[in-house]
C-alpha positions as CSV (number, residue, x, y, z in Angstrom):
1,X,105.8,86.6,29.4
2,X,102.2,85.5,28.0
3,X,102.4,84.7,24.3
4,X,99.3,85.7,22.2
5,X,98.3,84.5,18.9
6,X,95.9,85.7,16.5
7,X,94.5,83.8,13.9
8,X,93.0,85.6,11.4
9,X,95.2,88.7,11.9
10,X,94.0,90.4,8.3
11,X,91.0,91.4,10.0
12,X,92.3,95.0,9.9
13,X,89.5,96.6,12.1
14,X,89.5,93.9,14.9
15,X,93.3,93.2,14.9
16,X,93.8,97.0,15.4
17,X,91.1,97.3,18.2
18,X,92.7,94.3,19.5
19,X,96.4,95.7,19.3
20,X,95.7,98.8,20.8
21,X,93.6,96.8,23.8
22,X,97.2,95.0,24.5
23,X,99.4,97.6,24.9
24,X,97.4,99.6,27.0
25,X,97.0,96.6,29.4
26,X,99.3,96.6,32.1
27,X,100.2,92.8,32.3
28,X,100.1,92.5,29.0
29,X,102.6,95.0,27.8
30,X,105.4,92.4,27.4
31,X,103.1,89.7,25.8
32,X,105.1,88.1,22.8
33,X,101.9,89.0,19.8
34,X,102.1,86.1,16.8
35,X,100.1,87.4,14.3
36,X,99.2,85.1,11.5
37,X,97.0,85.2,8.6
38,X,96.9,83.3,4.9
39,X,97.0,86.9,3.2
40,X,100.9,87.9,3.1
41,X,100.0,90.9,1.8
42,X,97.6,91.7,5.0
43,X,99.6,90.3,6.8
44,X,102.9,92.5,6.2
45,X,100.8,95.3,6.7
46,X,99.2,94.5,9.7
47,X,102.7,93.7,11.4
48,X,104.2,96.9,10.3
49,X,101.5,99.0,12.0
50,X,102.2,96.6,15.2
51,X,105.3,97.3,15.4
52,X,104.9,101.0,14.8
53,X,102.5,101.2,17.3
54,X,104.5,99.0,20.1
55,X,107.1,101.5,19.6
56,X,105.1,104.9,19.1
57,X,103.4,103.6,22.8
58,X,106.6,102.3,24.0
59,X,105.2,99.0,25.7
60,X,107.5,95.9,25.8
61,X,105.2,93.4,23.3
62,X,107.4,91.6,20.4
63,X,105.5,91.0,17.1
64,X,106.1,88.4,15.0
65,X,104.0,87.9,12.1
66,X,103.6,84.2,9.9
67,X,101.5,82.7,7.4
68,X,102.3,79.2,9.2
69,X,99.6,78.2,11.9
70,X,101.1,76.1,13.9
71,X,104.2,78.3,14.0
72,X,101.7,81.2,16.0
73,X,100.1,78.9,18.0
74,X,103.1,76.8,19.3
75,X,103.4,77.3,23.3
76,X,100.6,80.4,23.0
77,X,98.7,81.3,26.2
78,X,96.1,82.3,24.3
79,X,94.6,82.0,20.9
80,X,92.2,84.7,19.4
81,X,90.5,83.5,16.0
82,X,89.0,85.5,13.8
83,X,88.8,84.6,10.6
84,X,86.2,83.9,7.7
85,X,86.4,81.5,4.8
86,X,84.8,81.8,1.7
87,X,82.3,84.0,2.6
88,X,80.3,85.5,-0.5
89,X,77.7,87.5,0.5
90,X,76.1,86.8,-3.2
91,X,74.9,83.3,-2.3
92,X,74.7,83.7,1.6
93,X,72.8,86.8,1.5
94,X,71.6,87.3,-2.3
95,X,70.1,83.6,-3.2
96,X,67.8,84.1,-0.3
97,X,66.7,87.3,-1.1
98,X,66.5,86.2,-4.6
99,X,63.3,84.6,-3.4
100,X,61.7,86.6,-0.5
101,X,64.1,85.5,2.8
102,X,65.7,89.1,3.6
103,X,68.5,88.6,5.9
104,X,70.3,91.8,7.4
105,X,73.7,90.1,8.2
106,X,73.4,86.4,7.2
107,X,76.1,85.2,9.0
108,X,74.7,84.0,12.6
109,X,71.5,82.7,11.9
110,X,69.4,81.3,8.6
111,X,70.4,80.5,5.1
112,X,73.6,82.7,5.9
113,X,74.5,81.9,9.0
114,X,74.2,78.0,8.1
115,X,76.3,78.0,5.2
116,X,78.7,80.0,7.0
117,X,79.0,77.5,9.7
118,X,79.4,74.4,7.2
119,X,82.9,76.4,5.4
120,X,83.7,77.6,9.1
121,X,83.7,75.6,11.6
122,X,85.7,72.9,10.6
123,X,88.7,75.0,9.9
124,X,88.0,76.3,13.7
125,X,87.8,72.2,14.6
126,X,91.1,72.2,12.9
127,X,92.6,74.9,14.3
128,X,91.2,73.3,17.6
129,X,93.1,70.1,16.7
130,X,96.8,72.3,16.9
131,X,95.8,74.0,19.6
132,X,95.5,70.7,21.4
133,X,99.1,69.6,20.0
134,X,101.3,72.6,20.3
135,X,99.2,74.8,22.9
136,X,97.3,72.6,25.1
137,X,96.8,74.8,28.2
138,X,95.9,78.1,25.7
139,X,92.7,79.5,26.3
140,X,90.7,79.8,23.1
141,X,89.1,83.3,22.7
142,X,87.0,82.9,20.1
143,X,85.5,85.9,17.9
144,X,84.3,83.9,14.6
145,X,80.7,84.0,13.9
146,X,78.7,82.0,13.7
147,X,79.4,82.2,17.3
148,X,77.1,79.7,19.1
149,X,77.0,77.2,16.4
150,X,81.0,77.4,16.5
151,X,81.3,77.4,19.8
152,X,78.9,74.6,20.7
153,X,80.9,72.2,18.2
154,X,84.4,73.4,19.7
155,X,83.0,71.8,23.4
156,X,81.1,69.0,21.8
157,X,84.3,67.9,19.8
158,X,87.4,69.0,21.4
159,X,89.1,69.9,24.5
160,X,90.3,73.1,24.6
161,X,89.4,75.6,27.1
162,X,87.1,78.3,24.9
163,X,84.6,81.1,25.4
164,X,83.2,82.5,22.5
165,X,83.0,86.6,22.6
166,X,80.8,89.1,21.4
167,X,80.5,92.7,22.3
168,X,76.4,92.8,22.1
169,X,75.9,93.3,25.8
170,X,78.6,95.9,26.8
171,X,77.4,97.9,23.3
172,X,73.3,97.4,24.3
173,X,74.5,98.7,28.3
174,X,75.5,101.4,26.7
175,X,72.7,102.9,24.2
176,X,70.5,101.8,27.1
177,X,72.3,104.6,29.5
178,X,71.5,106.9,26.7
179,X,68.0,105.7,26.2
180,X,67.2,106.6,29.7
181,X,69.5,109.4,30.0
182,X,72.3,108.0,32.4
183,X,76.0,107.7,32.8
184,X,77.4,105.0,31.3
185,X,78.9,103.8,34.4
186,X,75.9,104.2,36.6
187,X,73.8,101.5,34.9
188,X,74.3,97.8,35.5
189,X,72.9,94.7,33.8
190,X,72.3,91.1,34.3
191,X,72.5,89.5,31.1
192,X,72.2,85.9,29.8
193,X,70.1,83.8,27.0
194,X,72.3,83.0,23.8
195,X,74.4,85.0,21.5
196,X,72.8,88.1,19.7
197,X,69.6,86.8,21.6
198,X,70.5,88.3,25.3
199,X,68.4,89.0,27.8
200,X,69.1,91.9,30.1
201,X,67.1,90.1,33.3
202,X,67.9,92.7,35.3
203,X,68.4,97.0,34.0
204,X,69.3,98.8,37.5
205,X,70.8,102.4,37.4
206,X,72.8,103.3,40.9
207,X,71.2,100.1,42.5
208,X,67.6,100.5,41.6
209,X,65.3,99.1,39.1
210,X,65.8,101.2,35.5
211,X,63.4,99.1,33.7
212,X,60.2,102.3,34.1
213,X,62.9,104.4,32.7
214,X,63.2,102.2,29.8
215,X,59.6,101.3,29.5
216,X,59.0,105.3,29.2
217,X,61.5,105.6,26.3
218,X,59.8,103.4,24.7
219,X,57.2,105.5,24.7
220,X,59.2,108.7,23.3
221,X,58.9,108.5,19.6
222,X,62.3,109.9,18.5
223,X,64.2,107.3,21.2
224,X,61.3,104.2,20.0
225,X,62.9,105.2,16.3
226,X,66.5,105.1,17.1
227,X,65.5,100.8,18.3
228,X,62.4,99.9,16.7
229,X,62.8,96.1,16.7
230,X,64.4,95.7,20.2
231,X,61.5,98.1,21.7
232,X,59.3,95.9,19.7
233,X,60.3,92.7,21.5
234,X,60.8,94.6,24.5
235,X,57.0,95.7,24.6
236,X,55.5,92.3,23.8
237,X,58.4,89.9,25.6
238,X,58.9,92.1,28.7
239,X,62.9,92.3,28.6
240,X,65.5,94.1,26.3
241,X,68.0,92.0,23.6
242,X,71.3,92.2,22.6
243,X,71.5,92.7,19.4
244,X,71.1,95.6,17.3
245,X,67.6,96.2,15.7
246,X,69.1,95.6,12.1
247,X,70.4,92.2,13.4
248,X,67.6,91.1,15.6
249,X,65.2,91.9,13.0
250,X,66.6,88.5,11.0
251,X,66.4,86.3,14.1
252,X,62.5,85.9,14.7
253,X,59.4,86.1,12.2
254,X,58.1,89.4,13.0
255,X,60.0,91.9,11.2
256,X,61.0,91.1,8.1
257,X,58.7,88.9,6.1
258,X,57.7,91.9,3.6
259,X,59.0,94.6,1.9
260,X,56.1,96.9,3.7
261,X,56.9,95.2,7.2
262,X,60.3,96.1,7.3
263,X,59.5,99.5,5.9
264,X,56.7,100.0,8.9
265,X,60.0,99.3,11.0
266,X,62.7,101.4,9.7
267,X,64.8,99.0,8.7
268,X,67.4,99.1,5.8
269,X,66.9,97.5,2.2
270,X,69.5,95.0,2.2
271,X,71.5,95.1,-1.3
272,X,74.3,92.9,-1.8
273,X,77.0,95.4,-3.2
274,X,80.4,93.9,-3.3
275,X,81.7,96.6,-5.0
276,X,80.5,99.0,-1.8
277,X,82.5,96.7,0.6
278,X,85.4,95.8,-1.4
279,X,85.9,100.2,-1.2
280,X,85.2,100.1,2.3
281,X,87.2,97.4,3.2
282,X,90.7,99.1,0.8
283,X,89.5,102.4,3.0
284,X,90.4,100.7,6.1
285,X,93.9,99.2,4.0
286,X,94.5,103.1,3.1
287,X,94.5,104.4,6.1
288,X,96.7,101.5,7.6
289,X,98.9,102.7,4.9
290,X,99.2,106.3,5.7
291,X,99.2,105.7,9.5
292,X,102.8,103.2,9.3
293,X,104.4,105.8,6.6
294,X,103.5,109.2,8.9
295,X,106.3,110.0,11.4
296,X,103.3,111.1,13.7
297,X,102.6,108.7,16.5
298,X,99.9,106.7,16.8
299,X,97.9,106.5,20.1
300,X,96.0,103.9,21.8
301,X,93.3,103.8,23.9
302,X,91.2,100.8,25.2
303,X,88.3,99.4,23.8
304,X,85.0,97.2,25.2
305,X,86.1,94.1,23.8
306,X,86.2,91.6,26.2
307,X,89.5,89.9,25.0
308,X,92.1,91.5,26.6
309,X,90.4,92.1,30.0
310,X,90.0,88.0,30.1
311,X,93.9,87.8,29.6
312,X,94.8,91.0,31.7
313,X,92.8,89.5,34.5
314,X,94.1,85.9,34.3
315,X,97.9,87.6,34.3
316,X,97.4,89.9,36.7
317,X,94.8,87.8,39.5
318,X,92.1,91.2,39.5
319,X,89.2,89.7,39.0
320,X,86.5,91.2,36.0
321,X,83.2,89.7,35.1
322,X,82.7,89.4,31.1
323,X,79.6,88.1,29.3
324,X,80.7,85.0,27.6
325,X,79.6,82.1,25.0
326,X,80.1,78.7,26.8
327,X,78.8,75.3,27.6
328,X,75.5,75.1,29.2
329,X,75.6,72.6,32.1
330,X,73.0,73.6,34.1
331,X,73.8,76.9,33.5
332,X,70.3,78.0,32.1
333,X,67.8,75.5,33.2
334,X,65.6,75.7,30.8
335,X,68.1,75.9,27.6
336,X,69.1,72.1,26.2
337,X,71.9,70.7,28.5
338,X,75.6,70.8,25.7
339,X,73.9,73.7,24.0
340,X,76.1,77.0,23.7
341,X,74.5,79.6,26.1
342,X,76.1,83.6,26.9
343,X,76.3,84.3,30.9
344,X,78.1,86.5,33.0
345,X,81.7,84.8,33.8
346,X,84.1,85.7,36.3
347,X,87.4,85.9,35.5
348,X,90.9,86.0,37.3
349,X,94.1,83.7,37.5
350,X,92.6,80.5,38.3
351,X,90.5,80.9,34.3
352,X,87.0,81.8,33.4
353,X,83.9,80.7,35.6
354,X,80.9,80.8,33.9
355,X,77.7,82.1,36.2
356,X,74.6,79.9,37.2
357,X,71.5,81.8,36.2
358,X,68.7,79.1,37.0
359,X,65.6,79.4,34.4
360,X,64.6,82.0,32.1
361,X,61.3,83.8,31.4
362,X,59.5,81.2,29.8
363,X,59.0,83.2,26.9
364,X,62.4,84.3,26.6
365,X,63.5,80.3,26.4
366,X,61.3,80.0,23.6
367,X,62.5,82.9,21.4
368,X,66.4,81.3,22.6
369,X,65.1,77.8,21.6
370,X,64.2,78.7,18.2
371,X,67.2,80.0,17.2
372,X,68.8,76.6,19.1
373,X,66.6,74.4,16.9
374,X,69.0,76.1,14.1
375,X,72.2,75.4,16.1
376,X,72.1,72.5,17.3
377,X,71.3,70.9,13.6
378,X,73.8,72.9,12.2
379,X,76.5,71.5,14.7
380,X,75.3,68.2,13.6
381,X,75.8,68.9,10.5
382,X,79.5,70.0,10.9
383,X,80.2,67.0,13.1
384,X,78.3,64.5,10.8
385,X,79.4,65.9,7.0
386,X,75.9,65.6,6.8
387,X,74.3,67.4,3.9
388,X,70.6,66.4,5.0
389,X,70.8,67.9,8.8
390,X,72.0,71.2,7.0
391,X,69.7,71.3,4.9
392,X,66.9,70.6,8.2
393,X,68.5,73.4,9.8
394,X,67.8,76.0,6.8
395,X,64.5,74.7,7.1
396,X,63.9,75.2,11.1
397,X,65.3,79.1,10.7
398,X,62.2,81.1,12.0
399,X,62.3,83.7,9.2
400,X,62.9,81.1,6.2
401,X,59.9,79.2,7.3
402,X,58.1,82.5,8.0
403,X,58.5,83.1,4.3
404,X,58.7,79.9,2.1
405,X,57.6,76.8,1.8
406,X,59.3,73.6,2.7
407,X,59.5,72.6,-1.0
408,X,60.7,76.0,-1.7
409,X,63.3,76.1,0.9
410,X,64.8,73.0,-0.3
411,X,64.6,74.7,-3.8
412,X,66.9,77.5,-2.2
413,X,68.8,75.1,-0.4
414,X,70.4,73.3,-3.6
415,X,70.9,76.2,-5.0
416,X,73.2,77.6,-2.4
417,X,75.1,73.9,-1.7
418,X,75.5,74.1,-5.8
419,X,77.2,77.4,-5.8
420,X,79.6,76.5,-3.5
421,X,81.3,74.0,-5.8
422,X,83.9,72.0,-4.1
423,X,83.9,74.2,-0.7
424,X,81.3,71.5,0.3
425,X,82.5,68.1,-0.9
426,X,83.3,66.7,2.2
427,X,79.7,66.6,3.2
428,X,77.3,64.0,1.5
């Protein structure tokens, strides 16, 4: 029986998605789940509902739960991490905005996403470090954003067999059925460039090209509303992205650079309310709560994630093709060699095989490579301790430099490394 662990099992939302994904997968329903997390309280809760829900269902799984890493990960199959530490949205997202950079998520990309990676990664490094002692053949499923920069240091630094997911592209196939005004099922995509900065290459509905469809919603005002960046970048780059228009709009220079710009878009005002997702977040505790107390039985149906149809496929031997975050060697010609690039991967019993795609739309490169100028220093960074390569990455983010100055972004810079306090002190 396969043994799953999840790392980072307090993330309420996922690990339930997640849960539900497993039980309903056939050669997964006797999977031994080790669900572990540094929150007790979380924790307790989360393995109650998993054990209502394995027996409401009535598949095989055993839950364990344990605050004790290595206990979870000891002879796993597979490792699924998604956790965050020491995020505070009041330095990640408010000190930028404080002085003019308005990030939407600030947790992939820019100040945010930097900052994020420099607390992150290394705990992912060390959780890399047991999985090479305790789990060595586990595959590494890897959910923790920010995804490429984590991802890239995970293959630079250790050896354990990872693929870093998102569900961008299976969530963008389907608003783009809608868009044209197809079934889900009849449209297909080809789909590669980096994480939240996708390309669908190829748009085909029922085996022929759906692109004129798309390019004509574009031109319907209430469906152009609905995706005003990504139509945007779709009209001036030729293809459509991943990512949402709220994310995408932090990513590139275009969008967000004043507050009249991103009104002329749509897009939200970003407020840093921490009492807003503190409610949102007990919300999701509450109705944990009431679910594991009421005697009626809850029900499970699957989701798009890709997790669990990587680990049903390698189990079972069907194969299913996933869109996955991996190492680029040769993958994308014209993407940096070592870099972390998303492709379409096969997978069945023998693992994951990542897809050759050849080169990408020149212009498409560039918009991936300046988001890899960002990555690839903040890997360095993370692999170095070194204060002065994070700081170059903060200043190479396209919508930083869009906004401030170079004396100004290392203004911002110290201010952020500052408020952190000792999170940072093994970097100099």
């Amino acid at each position: 029986m396969p043994k799953i662990a999840l790392i980072g099992a307090g993330s309420v939302v996922f690990t339930r998605r997640l849960l539900q994904d497993v039980v309903t997968t056939p050669s997964l329903v006797d999977a031994d789940v080790a669900l572990m997390d540094i929150d007790s309280e979380r924790l307790d809760l989360i393995g109650k509902f998993a054990a209502k829900l394995v027996d409401d269902v009535g598949s095989g799984n055993t839950i364990t739960t344990t605050t004790d890493r290595r206990l979870a990960l000891e002879d796993a199959d597979y490792v699924i991490t998604t956790i965050r530490v020491g995020d505070d949205l009041r330095i990640d997202q408010g000190m930028p905005m404080e002085r003019g950079v308005n990030q939407s998520v600030a947790d992939t990309i820019g100040p945010g996403g930097v900052f994020k990676a420099l607390r992150t990664v290394p705990v992912l490094l060390d959780i890399c470090g047991d999985i090479e002692e305790v789990a060595p053949d586990a595959w590494l499923l890897q959910y923790t954003n920010p995804m490429a920069i984590a991802c890239w240091a995970i293959n630079e630094a250790t050896e354990v067999k990872a693929v870093g997911l998102c569900h961008s592209v299976q969530r963008t196939k389907q608003v783009l059925a809608e868009y044209i005004g197809a079934p889900e099922e009849s449209v297909w995509g080809w789909v590669a460039g980096i994480n939240h900065m996708a390309w669908f290459l190829r748009f085909e509905r029922d085996g022929k090209d759906a692109y004129p469809a798309l390019l004509d919603a574009l031109d319907d005002d209430d469906t152009y509303a609905r995706d005003p960046v990504r139509f945007e970048v779709m009209k001036h780059f030729d293809y459509f992205v991943t990512e949402s228009t709220r994310h995408m709009s932090e990513y590139v220079p275009y969008f967000r650079t004043t507050p009249d710009r991103i009104r002329d878009f749509g897009l939200d005002e970003i407020e840093v309310d921490l009492a807003r997702l503190e409610k949102r977040n007990e919300e999701y505790f509450d109705a944990m709560r009431a679910e594991v107390k009421n005697s009626d039985a809850i029900t499970a149906e699957r989701s798009d994630e890709y997790a669990c149809r990587i680990m049903g496929a390698m189990e079972s031997g069907e194969t299913t093709v996933i869109n996955g975050n991996v190492y680029n060697e040769g993958l994308i010609e014209n993407l940096p060699n070592e870099s972390c690039v998303e492709v379409p991967c096969l997978v069945d019993e023998g693992g994951l095989h990542p897809m050759q795609i050849g080169a990408l739309p020149p212009q498409l490169a560039a918009l991936n490579m300046s988001n890899i100028a960002v990555q690839e220093l903040a890997v360095q960074a993370v692999l170095e301790k070194s204060k002065d390569a994070a700081r170059h990455a903060v200043m190479l983010d396209p919508l930083t430099s869009a906004v401030l100055s170079l004396d100004e972004i290392d203004e911002m810079f110290e201010a952020m490394w500052d408020a952190h306090g000792d999170q940072l002190a093994d970097y100099s």
